[in-house]
C-alpha positions in Angstrom: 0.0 0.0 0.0 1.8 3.6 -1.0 1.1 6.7 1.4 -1.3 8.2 -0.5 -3.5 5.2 -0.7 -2.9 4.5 3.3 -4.0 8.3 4.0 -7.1 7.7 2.0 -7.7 4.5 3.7 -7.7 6.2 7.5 -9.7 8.9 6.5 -12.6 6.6 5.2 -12.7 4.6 8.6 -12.1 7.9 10.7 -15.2 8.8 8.4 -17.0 5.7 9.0 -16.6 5.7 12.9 -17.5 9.7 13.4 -21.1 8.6 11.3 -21.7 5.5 13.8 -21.4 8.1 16.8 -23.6 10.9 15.0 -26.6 7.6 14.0 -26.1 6.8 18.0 -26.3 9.8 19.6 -29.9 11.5 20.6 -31.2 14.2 18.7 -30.9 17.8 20.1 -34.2 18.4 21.8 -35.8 22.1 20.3 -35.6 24.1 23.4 -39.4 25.4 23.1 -42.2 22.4 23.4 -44.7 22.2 20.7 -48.5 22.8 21.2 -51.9 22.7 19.8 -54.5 24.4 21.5 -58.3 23.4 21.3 -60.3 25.9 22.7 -64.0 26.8 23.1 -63.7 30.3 22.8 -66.3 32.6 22.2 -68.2 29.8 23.5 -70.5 29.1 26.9 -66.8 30.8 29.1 -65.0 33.9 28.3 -62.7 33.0 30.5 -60.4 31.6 27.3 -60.4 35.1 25.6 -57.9 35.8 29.3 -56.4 32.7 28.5 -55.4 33.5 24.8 -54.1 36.5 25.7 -52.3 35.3 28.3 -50.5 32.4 25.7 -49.9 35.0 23.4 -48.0 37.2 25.8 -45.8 33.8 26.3 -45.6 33.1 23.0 -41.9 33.1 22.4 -41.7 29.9 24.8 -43.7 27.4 22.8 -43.9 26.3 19.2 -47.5 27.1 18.4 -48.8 24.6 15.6 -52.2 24.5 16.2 -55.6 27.0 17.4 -58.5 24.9 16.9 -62.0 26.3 17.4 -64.2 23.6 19.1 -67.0 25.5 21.0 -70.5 24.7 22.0 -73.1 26.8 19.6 -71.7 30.3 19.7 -68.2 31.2 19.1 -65.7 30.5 15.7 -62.3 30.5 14.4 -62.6 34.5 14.1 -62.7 34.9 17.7 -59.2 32.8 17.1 -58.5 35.9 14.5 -59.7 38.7 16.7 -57.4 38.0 19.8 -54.3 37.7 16.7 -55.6 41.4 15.5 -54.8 42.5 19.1 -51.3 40.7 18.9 -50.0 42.4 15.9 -50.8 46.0 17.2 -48.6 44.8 20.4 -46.5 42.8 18.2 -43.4 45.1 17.6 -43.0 46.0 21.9 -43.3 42.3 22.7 -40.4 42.1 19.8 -37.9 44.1 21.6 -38.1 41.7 24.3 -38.0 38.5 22.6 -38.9 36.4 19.9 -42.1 36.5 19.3 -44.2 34.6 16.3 -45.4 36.5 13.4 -49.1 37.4 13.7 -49.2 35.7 10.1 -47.7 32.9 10.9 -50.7 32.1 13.6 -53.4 33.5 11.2 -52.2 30.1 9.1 -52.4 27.7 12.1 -56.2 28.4 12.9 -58.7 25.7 12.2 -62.5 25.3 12.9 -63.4 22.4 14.7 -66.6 20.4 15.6 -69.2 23.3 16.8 -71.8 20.0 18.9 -71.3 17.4 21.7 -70.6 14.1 20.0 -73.6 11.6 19.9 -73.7 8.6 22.0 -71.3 7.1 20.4 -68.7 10.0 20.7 -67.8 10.4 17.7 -69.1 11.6 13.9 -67.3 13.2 10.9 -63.9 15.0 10.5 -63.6 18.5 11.0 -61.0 21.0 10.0 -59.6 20.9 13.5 -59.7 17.0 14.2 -57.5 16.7 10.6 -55.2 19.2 11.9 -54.6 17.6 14.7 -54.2 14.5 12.9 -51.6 16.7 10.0 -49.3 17.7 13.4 -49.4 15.2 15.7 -47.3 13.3 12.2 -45.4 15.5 11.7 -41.6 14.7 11.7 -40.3 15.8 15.3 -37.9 15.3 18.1 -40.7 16.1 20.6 -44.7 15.0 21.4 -46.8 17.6 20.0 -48.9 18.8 23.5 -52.2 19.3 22.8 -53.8 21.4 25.5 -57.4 21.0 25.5 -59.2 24.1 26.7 -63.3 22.9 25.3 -64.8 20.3 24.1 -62.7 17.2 23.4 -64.4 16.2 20.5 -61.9 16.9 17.6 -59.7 14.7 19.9 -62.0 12.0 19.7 -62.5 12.3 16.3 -58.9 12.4 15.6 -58.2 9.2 18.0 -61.0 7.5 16.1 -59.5 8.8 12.3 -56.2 8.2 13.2 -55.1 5.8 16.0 -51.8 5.6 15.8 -51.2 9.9 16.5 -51.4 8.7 20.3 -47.3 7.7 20.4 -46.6 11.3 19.0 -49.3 13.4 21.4 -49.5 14.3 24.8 -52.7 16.1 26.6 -53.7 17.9 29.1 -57.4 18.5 29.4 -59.4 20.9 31.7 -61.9 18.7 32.4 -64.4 18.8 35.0 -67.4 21.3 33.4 -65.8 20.5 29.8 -66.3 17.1 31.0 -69.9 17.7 31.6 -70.7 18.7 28.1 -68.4 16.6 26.4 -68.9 12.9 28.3 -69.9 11.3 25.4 -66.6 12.4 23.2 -64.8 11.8 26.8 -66.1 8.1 27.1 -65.1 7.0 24.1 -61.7 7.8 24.7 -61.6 6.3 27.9 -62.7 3.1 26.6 -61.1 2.4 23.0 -57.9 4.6 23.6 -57.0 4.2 27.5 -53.3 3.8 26.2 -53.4 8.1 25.5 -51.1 9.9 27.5 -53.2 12.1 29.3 -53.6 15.0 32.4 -57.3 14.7 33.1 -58.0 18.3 35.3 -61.2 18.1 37.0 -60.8 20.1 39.3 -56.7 21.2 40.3 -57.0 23.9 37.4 -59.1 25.9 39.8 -56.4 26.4 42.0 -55.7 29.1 39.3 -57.9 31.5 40.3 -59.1 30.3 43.9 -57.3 33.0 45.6 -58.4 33.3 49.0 -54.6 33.1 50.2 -53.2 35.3 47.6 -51.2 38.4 48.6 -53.7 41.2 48.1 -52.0 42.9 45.3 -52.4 39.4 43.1 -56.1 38.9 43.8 -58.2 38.4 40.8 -60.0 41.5 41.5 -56.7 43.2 42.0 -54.5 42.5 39.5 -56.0 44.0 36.4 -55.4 47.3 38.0 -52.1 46.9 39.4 -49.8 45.1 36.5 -52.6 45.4 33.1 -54.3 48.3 33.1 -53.3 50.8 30.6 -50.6 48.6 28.7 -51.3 47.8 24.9 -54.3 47.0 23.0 -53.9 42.7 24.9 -54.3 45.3 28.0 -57.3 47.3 26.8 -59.1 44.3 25.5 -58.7 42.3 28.8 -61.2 44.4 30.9 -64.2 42.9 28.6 -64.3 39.4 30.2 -65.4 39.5 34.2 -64.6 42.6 34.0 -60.9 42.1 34.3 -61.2 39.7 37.3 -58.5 37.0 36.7 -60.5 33.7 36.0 -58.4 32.0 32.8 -58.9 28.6 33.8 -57.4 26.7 31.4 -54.3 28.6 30.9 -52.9 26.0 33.6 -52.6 23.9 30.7 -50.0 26.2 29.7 -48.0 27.1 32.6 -47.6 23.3 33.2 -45.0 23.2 30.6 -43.1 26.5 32.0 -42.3 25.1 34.9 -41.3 22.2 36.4 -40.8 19.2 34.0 -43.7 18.0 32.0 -42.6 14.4 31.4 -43.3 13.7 35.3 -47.0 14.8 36.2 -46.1 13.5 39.4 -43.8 16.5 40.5 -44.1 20.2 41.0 -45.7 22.5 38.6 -47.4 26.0 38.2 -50.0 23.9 36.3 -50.4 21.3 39.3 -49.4 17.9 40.4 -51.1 15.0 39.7 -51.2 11.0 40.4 -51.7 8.0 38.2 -55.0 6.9 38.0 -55.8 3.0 36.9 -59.3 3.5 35.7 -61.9 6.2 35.4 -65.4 5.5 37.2 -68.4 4.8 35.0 -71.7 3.2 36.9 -75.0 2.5 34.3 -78.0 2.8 36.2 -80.3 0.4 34.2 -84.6 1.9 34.9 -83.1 4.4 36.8 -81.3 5.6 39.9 -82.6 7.6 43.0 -81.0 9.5 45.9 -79.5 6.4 47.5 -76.9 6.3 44.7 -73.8 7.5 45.3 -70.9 8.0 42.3 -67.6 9.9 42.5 -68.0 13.5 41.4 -67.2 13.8 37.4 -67.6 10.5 36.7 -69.3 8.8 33.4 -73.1 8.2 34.9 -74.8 6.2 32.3 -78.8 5.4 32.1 -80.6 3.4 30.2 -84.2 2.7 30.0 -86.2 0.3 28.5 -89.2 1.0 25.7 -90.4 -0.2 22.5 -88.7 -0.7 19.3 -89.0 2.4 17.3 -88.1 2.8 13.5 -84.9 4.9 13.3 -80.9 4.3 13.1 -79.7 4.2 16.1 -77.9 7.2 18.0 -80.5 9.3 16.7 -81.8 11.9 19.6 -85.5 10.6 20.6 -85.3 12.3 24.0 -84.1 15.4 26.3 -83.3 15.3 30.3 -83.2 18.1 32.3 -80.5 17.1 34.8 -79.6 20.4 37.7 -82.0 22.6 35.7 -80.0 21.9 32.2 -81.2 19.9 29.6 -78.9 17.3 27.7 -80.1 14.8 24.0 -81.3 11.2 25.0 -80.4 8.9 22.4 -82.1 5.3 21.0 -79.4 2.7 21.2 -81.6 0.0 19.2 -83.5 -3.4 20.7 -85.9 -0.9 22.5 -83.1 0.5 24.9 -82.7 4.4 25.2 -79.3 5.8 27.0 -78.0 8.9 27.9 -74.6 9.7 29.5 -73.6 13.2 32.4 -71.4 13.4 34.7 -71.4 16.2 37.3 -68.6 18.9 37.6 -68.6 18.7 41.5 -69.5 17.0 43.8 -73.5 17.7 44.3 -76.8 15.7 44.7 -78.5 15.8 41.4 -82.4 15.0 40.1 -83.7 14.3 36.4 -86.4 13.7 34.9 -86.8 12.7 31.3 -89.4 14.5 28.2 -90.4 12.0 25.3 -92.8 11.4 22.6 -92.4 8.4 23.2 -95.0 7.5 26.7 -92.7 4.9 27.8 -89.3 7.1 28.3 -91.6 10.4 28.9 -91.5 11.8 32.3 -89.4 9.4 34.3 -87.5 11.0 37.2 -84.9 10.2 39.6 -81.5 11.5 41.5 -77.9 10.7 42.3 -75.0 12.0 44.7 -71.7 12.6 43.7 -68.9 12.8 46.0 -65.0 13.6 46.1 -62.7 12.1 46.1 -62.2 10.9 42.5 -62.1 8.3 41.2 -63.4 6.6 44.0 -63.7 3.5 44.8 -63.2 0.9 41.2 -66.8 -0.8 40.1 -67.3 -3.7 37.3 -68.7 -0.5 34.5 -65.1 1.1 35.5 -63.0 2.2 32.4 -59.9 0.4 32.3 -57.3 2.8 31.5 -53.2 2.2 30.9 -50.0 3.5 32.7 -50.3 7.1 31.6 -53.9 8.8 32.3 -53.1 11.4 35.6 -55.7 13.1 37.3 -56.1 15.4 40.7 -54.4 14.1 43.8 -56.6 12.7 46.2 -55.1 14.1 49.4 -57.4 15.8 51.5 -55.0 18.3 52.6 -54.9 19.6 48.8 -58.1 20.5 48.6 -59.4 24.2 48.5 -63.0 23.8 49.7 -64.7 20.4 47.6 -61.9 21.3 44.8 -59.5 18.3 44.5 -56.3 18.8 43.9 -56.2 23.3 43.4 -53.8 23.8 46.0 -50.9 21.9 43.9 -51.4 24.9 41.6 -52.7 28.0 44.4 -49.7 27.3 46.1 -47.4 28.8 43.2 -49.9 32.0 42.8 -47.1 34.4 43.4 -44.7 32.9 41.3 -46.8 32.7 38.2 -48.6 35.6 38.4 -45.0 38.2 39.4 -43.7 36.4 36.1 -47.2 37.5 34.1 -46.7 40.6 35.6 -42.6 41.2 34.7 -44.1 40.5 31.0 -46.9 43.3 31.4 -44.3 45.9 31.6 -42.9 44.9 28.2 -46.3 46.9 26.8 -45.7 49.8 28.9 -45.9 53.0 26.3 
């Protein structure tokens, strides 16, 4: 072998080696953690209009791929829009303090979802939003793709049910509790075809967020809007419209869970809470009815189903209402002369219904529950079985602020979160 060849020779295996390291080494993490947001905004809550401004004044800390409209009745992908308007006139300030994304480049990320609670079956037909989260939890990436689920989780269900396999790339954390009311159809039928999803359920440690009986006086919610927003940039001016400036935005813990603390362990210390492994989520189907000697644990899946005749249409089609603690929610005919509907309760409470039919059998028939904390309760036959990555509220009693589970893993970080929200108000001092 001559020099030259021998030169030529180490260099391929020096070659060779350095690209076996490189293929064995982990892939540098991007330092900000990606996220879809699914909100019901301009929906039943204005409390997410707070919330959207709040994510927007934090902006630079996340890779935003995804606002997703999925209200109840009222509300769009404009109110999406609207809160981006406000951005871009405080765009070029919050630029001079970091990097911020282009109002543009969120215009481009907004999608409409489902605007209706799934039927009994919980789920339907693909929406703009379920297909975009479908479109981003594939995408190519070093990282999950956190979807923070502010609504309704129907365009989750419906994206869980279109595409299956999104699950290894996602990761979500859902305010439940109320959302969980209004969407327990969607809700079940992720709990019992995809109990393998990684998944925060919040019922009720999000309140913690704005529970603030033991907040220094200058951060109370009635407090705060005049002390660290008032009079700074159009976010600032806009603010003021929803409870009148009062801090409520109770789904921004979502959000702050991924600021602080680390969000691979929902066992350990965060602004947005702490939570524990939960095995299976309570369901209990009262067949003929229930009455005030039932007991269930507070937001879980109560199922009823009564008997009547055989009645000529496809099944899952609404043949029923029930007015259940003065609200009224669809009653569905699940075939073979057997008529279902699913609630659950967003505290614990003692609850009466009573049902409104053409049809004489399933017209008029009444009964009651009570719900109690702590959740999940104790584990019953009807129980969804879930796998080794569904968290919910800790059960402790000591971390409970009145009959909320769980809010004092958040309240207890109040000052912490709210000084930082309050550093970044300054930014749209004139």
């Amino acid at each position: 072998m001559n020099f030259k060849n021998g030169i030529i020779l180490r260099l391929a295996v020096i070659l060779i080696f350095a690209g076996l390291i490189s293929c064995n080494e982990p892939k540098t993490k991007s330092a900000n953690p990606r996220v879809l947001i699914s909100s019901d905004i301009g929906g039943t809550d204005p409390d997410d209009f707070q919330s959207m401004i709040h994510l927007l004044m934090y902006a630079d800390q996340f890779q935003i791929e995804g606002l997703v409209s999925s209200p109840y009745g009222e509300g769009n992908v404009q109110d999406f829009q609207d809160m981006i308007d406000l951005y871009e006139k405080d765009y070029s300030q919050l630029l001079d303090a970091a990097e911020f994304p282009t109002p543009e480049s969120l215009r481009e990320i907004t999608r409409q979802g489902g605007k209706d609670a799934a039927p009994f079956k919980g789920h339907t037909s693909s929406t703009e939003g379920s297909e975009w989260i479908i479109t981003c939890a594939k995408k190519e990436s070093d990282q999950p793709l956190w979807v923070l689920v502010w609504g309704g989780i129907e365009d989750l269900a419906q994206a869980l049910h279109d595409a299956p396999e999104i699950k290894e790339n996602i990761r979500v954390y859902w305010i439940g509790g109320p959302n969980k009311k209004w969407s327990i159809n969607a809700y079940s039928y992720i709990a019992e075809h995809h109990p393998d999803l990684w998944m925060i359920e919040a019922n009720a440690t999000y309140r913690g967020w704005f529970m603030d009986q033991d907040s220094p006086e200058e951060l109370k919610g009635d407090a705060f809007y005049d002390n660290y927003i008032q009079g700074r940039g159009a976010l600032g001016k806009e603010f003021i419209k929803y409870y009148e400036g009062n801090i409520k935005m109770g789904d921004t813990p979502s959000l702050v869970y991924l600021m602080n603390g680390n969000p691979d362990d929902p066992t350990g210390e965060s602004w947005g809470g702490s939570f524990e492994k939960v095995g299976y989520s309570p369901k209990k189907v009262f067949y003929a009815g229930s009455s005030i000697t039932d007991t269930v644990a507070a937001y879980a899946t109560i199922e009823w189903r009564f008997e009547g005749p055989e009645i000529d249409v496809p099944e899952d089609s609404v043949v029923f209402e029930i007015e259940i603690q003065n609200q009224t929610w669809p009653g569905y005919y699940l075939g073979k002369g057997i008529f279902g509907v699913k609630y659950a309760s967003k505290k614990p409470e003692k609850g009466y219904y009573r049902t409104k039919s053409t049809i004489p059998e399933i017209d008029g028939l009444e009964g009651a529950y009570i719900s109690t904390t702590p959740w999940p309760g104790k584990a019953s036959p009807d129980d969804f079985k879930l796998g080794s990555n569904w968290y919910s509220d800790r059960v402790n009693a000591e971390l409970f602020i009145k009959d909320q589970q769980g809010a004092k893993t958040i309240s207890k970080y109040r000052k912490e979160f709210l000084t930082d929200w309050a550093e970044r108000w300054k930014w749209l001092e004139k």
